[in-house]
Structure formats: C-alpha cells, structure tokens
KEBA-994227 format. One record per residue (C-alpha): residue number from 1; residue in one letter; x, y, z. Coordinates in steps of 0.25 Angstrom, whole numbers, padded with zeros to 4 digits, always signed. Layout:
N
{rec NUM; "a"; {X; Y; Z}};
...
END
This chain:
216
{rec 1; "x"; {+0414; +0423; +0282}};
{rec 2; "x"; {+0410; +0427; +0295}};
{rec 3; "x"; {+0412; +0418; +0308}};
{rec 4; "x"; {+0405; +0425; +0321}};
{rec 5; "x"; {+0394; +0435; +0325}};
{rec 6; "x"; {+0396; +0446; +0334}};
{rec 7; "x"; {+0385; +0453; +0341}};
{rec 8; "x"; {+0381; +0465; +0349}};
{rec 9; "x"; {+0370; +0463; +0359}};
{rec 10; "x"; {+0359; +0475; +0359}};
{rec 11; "x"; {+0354; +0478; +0347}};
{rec 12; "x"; {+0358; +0465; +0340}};
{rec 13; "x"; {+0354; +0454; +0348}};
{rec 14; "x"; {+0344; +0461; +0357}};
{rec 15; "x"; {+0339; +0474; +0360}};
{rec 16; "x"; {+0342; +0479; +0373}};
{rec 17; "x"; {+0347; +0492; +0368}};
{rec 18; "x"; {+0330; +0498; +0375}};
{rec 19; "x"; {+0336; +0492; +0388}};
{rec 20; "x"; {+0349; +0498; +0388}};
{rec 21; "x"; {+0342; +0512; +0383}};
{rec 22; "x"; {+0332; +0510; +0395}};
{rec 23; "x"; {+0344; +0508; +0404}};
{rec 24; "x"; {+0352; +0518; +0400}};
{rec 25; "x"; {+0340; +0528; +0401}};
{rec 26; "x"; {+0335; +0525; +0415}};
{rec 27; "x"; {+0350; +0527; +0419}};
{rec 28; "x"; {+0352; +0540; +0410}};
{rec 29; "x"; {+0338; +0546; +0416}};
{rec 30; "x"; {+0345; +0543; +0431}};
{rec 31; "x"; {+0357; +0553; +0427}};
{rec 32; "x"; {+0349; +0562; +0421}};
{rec 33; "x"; {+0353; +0560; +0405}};
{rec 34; "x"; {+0344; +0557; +0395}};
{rec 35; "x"; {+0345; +0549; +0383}};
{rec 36; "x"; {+0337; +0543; +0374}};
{rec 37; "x"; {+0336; +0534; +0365}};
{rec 38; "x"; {+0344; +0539; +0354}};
{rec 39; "x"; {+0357; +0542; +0365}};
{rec 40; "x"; {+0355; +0527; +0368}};
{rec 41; "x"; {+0359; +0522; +0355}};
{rec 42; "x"; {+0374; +0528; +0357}};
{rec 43; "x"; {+0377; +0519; +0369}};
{rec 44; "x"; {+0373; +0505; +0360}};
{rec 45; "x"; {+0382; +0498; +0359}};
{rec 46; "x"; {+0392; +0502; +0370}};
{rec 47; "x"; {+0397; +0499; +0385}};
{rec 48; "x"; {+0387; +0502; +0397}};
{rec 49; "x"; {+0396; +0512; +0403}};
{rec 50; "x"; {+0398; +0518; +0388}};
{rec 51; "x"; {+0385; +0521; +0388}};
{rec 52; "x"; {+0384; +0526; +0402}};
{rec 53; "x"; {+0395; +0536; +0398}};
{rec 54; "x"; {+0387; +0540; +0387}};
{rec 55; "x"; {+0375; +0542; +0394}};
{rec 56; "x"; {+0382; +0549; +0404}};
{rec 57; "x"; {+0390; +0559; +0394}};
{rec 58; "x"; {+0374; +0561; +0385}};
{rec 59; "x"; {+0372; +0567; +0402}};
{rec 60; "x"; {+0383; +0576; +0401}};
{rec 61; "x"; {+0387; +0569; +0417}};
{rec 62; "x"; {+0401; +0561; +0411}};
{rec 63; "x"; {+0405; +0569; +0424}};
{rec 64; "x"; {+0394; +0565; +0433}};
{rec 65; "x"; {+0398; +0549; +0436}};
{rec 66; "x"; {+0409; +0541; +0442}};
{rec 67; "x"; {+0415; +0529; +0436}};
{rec 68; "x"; {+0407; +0521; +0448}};
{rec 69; "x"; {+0395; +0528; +0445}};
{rec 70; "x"; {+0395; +0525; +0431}};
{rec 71; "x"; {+0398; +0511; +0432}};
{rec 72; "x"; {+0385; +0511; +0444}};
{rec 73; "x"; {+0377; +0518; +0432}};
{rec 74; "x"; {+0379; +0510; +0422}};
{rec 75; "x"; {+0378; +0497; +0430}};
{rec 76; "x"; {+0365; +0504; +0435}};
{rec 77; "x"; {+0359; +0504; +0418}};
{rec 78; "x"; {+0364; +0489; +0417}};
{rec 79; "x"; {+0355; +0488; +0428}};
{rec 80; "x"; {+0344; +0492; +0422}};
{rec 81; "x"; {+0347; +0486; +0408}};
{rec 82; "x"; {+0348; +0472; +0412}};
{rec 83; "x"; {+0334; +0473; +0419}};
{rec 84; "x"; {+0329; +0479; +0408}};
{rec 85; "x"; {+0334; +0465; +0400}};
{rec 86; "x"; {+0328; +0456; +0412}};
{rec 87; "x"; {+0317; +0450; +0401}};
{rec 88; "x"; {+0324; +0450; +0390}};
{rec 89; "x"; {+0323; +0436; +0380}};
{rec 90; "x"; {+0325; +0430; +0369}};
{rec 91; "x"; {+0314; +0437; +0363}};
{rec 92; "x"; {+0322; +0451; +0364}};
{rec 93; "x"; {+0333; +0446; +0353}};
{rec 94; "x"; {+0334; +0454; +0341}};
{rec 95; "x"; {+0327; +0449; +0328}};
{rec 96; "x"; {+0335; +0437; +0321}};
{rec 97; "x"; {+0345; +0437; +0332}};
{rec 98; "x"; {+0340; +0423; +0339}};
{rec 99; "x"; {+0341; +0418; +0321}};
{rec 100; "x"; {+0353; +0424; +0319}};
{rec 101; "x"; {+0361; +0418; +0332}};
{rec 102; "x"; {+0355; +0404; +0330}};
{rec 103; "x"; {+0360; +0404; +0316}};
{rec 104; "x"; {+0375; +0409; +0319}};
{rec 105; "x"; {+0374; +0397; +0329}};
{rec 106; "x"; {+0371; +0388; +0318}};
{rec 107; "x"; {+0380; +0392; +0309}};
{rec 108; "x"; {+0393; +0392; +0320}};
{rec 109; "x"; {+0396; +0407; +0320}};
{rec 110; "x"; {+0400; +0411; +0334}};
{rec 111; "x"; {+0394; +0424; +0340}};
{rec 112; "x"; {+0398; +0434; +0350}};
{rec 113; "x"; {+0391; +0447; +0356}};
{rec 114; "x"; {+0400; +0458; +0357}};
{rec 115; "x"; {+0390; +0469; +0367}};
{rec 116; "x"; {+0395; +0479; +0377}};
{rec 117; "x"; {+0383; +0475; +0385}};
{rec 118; "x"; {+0389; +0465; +0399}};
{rec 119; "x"; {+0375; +0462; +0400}};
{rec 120; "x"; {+0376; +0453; +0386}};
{rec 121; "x"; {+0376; +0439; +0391}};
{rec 122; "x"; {+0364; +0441; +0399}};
{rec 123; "x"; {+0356; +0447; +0387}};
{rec 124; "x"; {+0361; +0436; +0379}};
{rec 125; "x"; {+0357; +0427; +0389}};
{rec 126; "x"; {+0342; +0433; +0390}};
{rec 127; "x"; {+0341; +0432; +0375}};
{rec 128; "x"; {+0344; +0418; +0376}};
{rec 129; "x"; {+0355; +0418; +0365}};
{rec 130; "x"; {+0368; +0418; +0373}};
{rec 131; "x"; {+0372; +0403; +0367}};
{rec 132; "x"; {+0374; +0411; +0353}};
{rec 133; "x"; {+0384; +0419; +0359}};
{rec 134; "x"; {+0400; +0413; +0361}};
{rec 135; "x"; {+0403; +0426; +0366}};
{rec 136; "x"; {+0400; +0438; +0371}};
{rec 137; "x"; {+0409; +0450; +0373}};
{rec 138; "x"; {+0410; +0455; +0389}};
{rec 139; "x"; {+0409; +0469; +0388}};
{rec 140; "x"; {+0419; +0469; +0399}};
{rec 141; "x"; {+0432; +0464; +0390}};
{rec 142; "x"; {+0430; +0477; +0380}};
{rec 143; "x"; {+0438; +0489; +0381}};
{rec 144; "x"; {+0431; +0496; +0371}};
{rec 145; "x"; {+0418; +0497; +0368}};
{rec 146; "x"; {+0410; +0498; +0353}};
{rec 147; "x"; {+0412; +0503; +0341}};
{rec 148; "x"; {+0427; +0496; +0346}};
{rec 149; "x"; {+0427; +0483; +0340}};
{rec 150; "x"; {+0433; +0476; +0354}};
{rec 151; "x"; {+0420; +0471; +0357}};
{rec 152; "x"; {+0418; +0465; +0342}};
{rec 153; "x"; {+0432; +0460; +0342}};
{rec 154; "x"; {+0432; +0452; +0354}};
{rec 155; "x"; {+0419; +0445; +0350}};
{rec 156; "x"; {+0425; +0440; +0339}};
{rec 157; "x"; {+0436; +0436; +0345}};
{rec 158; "x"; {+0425; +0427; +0357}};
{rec 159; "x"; {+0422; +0421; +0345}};
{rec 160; "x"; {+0435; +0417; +0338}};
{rec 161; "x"; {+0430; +0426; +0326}};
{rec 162; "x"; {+0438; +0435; +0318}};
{rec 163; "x"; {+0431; +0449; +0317}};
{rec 164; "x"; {+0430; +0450; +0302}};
{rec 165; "x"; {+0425; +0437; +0303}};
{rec 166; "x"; {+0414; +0442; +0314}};
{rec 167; "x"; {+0401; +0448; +0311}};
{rec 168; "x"; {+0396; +0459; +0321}};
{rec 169; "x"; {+0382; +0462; +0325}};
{rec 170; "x"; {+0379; +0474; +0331}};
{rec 171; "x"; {+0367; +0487; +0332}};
{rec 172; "x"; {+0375; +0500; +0336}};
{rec 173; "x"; {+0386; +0508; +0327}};
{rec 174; "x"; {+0398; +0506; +0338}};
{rec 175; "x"; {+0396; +0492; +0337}};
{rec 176; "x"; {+0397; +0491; +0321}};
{rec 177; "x"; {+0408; +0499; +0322}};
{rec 178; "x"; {+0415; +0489; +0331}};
{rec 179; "x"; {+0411; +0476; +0322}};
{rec 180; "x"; {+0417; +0485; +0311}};
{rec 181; "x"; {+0430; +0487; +0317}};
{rec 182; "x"; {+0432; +0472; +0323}};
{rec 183; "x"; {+0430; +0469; +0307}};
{rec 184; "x"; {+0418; +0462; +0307}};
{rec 185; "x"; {+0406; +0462; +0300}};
{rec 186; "x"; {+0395; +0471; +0305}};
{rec 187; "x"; {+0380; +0470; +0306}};
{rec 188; "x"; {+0370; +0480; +0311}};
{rec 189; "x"; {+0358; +0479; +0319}};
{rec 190; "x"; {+0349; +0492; +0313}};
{rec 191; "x"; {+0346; +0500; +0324}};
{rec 192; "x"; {+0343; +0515; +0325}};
{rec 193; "x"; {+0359; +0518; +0322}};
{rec 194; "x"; {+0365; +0515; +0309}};
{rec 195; "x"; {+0375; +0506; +0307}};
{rec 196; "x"; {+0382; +0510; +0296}};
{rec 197; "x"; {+0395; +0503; +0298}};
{rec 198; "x"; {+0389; +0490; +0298}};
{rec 199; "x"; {+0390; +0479; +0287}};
{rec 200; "x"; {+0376; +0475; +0286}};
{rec 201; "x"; {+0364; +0481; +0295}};
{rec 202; "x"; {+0352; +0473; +0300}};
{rec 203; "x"; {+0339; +0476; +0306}};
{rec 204; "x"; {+0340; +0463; +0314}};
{rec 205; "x"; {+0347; +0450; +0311}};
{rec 206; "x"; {+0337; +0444; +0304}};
{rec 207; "x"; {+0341; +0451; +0292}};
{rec 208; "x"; {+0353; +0444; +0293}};
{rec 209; "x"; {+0358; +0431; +0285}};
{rec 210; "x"; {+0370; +0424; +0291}};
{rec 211; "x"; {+0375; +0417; +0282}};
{rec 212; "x"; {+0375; +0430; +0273}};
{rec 213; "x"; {+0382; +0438; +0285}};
{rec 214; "x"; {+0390; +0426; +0288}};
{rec 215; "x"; {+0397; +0429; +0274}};
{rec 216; "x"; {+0399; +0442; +0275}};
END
C-alpha cells in the first residue's frame, strides 16, 4: 500500500520547460553558443547552474567565465524565466493534475514536490495549487543534484513517508532514476525521451486510477 505522492514540477504538474528553453536560448545566443531544442532536453531536470555549465561546456568557453560571472549569468536566465511565467494560471496545469491533487486530498495521502527549480513556490502559487502540497524541497538543502535520489529521499522524509511506501512522479530519465534508487515507485510523464526505467508511463495523469496506483 502506498502512503504519499512525490512530484517533480515541470513536466508534471506544468509545462514551463518552453520558458526555460526560451531562457536558456536568449542567454546562450548572448555568449555566442547555440542550442536547440534537442540540446535543451539534457538540462531537464537539473540545477540552473548545472545547466549553465552545460551550456557553457556545448560552447567550448568552460574557460571563458568566473565563478561571479557564472552566478551573474545564471541569475541574469532566471530573470528572464520568471518574466516569461508573469501570466501563468491555473489554466497552465497539465491534464488530470487539478483531479488527481483533489482526489490524494480526499483520500489523506500527503504530497511533496521534489524540483531543482527555487522558483517552485511561486509557480505553485500561480497555479493556484500550493494547499495540496505539505512540502516542498528547497533546492537549496541538496548537495546532489538528479538522478541522486537526495531530492526524493528528503521528500519523503517532509512527509513522514518511507520511500518504498512513496510514489514518485516525474517527466525526465535522471529524475526516474532517482525515484528508483530512493525505492519508490515510479511513474513517467511521456515526453519526447523514454523512460524506460519507469514502472508505469503515462501520457498525462488522467490515465491514472489512484486507487489502483495506490495499491501497487
């Protein structure tokens, strides 16, 4: 029987990853390195300054930076990301997410989102779905990013649930590779990467029956 629900945030509950692409890109475009859409899908799921270091490396300018200067690039993205998010809404959750919460509210099952993104409470806050949360991981308190299971571990542990009593929900291959290793239970959110490690995969969570997963 499983007690609590862990979630990612993009790609799961919403969609932000366009935002964080379009971000990303206007900053790549700046230093002169060019990615696209296909590059953007290696920095899902992992910490902004991860990200800029990849980014930086795809350049060939690992050299080319100072610690400060990174930290000013990447605060200079997160800029430009939140004002990309300025209109987001309820209407931006993902299908069967606004069900699927209410439901796991019904039924008692605590949830926590374990994100790399800081910006995580104020998406949350936009989406109007922050009360179906008892926890939210702060990026901040990990020293290891995904496909380490820290981040997984520790929201179990907000929640007072063991983790092979946890079900984990997430859309990229690092972060079902970290539910797997914290011993939970994974579900996969179908994206253009395959998820082959998962235990079931979705297209969205409509598809989902609680009480079945609930079992599992």
């Amino acid at each position: 029987m499983r007690e609590g629900f862990i979630f990612d945030l993009d790609g799961v509950i919403t969609d932000t990853a366009k935002f964080h692409y379009q971000a990303w890109k206007e900053l790549a475009d700046e230093l002169g390195i060019s990615i696209d859409e296909k590059f953007n899908e290696t920095l899902k799921g992992i910490s902004r300054m991860e990200s800029l270091e990849k980014i930086i490396a795809h350049g060939g300018k690992e050299t080319a930076y100072s610690e400060a200067e990174k930290e000013e690039l990447a605060a200079k993205k997160n800029t430009n990301y939140v004002e990309l998010l300025k209109d987001l809404s309820p209407k931006d959750l993902l299908p069967g997410v606004a069900g699927f919460l209410k439901a796991a509210k019904a039924k008692g099952i605590p949830c926590a989102i374990a994100s790399a993104s800081k910006n995580a409470p104020m998406i949350l806050d936009k989406l109007e779905v922050s009360h179906y949360f008892a926890h939210i991981v702060d990026p901040n308190t990990l020293t290891k990013g995904k496909p380490d299971p820290e981040i997984f571990l520790k929201a179990a542990a907000s929640i007072a649930v063991a983790p092979e009593k946890a079900v984990g929900f997430e859309d990229a291959k690092a972060g079902i590779a970290g539910i797997k290793a914290a011993g939970m239970y994974a579900v996969g959110i179908k994206t253009t990467e395959a998820l082959p490690e998962a235990d079931v995969v979705v297209t969205d969570l409509t598809e989902l029956d609680i009480d079945r997963l609930l079992q599992q």
